[in-house]
Backbone bond lengths (Angstrom), bond angles and torsions (degrees), N, CA, C in turn:
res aa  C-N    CA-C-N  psi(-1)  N-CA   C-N-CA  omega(-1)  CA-C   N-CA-C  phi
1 X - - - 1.447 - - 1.529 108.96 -
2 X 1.167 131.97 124.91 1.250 143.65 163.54 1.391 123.73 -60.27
3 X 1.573 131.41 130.79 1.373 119.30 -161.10 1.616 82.21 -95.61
4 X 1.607 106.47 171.76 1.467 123.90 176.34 1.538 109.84 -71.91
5 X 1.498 117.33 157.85 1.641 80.03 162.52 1.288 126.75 -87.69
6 X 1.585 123.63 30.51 1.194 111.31 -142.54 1.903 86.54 -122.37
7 X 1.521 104.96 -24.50 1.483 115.62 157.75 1.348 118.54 -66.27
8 X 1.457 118.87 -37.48 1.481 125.39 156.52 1.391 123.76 -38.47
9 X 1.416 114.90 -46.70 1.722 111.45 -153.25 1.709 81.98 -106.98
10 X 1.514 104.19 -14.48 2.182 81.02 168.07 1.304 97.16 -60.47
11 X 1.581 129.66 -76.72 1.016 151.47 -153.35 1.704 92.77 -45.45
12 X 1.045 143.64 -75.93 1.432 120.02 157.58 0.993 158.00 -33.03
13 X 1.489 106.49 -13.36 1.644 113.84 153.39 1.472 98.74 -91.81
14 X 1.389 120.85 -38.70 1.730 84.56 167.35 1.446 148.23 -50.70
15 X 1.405 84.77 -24.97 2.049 88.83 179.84 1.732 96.31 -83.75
16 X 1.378 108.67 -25.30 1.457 101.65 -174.13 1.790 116.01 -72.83
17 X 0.962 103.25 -28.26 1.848 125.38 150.21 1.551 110.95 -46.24
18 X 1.228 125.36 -53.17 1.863 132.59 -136.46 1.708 59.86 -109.12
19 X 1.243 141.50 -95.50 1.250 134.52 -140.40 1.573 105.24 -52.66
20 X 1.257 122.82 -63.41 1.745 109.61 160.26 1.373 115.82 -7.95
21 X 1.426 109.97 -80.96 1.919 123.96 -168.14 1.619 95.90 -43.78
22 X 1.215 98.66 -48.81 1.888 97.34 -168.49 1.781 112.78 -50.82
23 X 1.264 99.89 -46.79 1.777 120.09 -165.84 1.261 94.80 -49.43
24 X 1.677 101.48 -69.11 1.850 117.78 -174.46 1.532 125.30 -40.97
25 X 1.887 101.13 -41.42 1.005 97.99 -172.92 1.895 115.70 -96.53
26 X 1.509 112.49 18.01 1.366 137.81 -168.62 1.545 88.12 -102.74
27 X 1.194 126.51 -68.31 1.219 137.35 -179.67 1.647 121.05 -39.26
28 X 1.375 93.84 -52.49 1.804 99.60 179.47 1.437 101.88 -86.46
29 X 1.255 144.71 16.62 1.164 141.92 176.29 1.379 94.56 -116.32
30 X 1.301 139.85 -68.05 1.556 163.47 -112.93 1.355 98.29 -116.52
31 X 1.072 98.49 -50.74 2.114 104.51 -134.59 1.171 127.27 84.98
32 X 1.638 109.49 178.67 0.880 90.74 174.07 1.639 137.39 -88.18
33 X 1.378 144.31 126.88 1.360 134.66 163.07 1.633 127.40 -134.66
34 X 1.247 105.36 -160.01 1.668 103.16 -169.47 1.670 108.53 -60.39
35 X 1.519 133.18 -10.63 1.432 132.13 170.15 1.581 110.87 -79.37
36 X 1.370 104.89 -28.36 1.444 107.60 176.25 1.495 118.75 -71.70
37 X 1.526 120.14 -41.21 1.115 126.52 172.51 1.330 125.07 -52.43
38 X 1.810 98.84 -35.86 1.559 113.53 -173.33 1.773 109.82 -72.84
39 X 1.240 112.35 -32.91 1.158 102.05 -161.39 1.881 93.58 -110.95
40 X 1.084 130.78 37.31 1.221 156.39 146.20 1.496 111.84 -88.47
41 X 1.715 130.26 -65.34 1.320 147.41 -163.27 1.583 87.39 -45.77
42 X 1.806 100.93 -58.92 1.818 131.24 -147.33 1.345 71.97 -45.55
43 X 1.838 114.58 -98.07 1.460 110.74 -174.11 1.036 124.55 -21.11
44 X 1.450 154.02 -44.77 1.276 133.98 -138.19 1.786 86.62 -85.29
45 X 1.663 105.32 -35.03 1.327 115.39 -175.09 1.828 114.93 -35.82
46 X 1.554 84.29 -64.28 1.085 109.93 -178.75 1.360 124.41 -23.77
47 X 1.552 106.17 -74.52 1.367 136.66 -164.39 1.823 105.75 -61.81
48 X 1.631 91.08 -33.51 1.733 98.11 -176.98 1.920 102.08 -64.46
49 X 1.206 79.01 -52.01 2.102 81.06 -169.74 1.506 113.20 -68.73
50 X 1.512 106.99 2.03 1.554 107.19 -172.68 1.797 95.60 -87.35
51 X 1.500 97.17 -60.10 1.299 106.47 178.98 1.752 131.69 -48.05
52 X 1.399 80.80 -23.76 1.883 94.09 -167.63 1.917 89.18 -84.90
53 X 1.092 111.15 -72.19 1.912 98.30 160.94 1.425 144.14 -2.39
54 X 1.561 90.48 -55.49 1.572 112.21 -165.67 1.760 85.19 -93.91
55 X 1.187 135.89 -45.31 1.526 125.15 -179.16 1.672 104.58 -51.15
56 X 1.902 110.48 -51.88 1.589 104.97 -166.78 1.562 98.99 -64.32
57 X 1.402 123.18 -41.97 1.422 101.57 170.87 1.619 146.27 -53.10
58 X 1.298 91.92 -6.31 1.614 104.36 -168.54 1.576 83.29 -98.02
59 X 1.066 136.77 -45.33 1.148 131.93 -164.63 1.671 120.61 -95.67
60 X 0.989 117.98 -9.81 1.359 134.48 145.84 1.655 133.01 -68.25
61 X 1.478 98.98 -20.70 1.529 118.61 -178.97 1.337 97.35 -87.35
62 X 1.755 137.04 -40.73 1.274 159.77 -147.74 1.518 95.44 -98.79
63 X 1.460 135.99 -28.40 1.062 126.09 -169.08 1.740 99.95 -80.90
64 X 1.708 86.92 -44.53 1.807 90.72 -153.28 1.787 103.84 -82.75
65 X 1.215 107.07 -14.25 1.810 106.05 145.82 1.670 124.93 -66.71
66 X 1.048 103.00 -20.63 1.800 99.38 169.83 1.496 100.65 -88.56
67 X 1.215 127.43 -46.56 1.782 143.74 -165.04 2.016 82.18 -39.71
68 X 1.852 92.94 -67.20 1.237 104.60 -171.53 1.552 125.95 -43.07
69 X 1.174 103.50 -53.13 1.749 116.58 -163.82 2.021 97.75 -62.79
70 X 1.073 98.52 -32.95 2.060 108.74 -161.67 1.707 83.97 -77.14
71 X 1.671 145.30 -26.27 0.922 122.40 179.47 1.284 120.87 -94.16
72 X 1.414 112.68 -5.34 1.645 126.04 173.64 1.537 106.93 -79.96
């Protein structure tokens, strides 16, 4: 079964969430260094591919409602 992409780009803001908590709580323990950065980058990653997902889904949902309406 194929996930949506729209279950996809949740699931990417979740790690982009879980990698946040990690950074913050690396940081106030640690400081800052090269693990902090990393799991900062991860998120920023994250959050980008979550969002870019959840846009093609909105707009993929919008197509195949026009596809629809032009054959009615």
């Amino acid at each position: 079964m194929r996930r949506s992409p729209l279950f996809s780009g949740l699931i990417y803001f979740l790690l982009g969430g879980l990698f946040t908590y990690f950074a913050i709580d690396h940081v106030q323990s640690n400081g800052w260094g090269f693990f902090s950065y990393l799991l900062i980058l991860l998120a920023t990653f994250d959050f980008g591919s979550g969002l870019k997902m959840i846009i093609f889904h909105i707009k993929y949902k919008d197509q195949l409602k026009k596809k629809n309406q032009k054959k009615n």
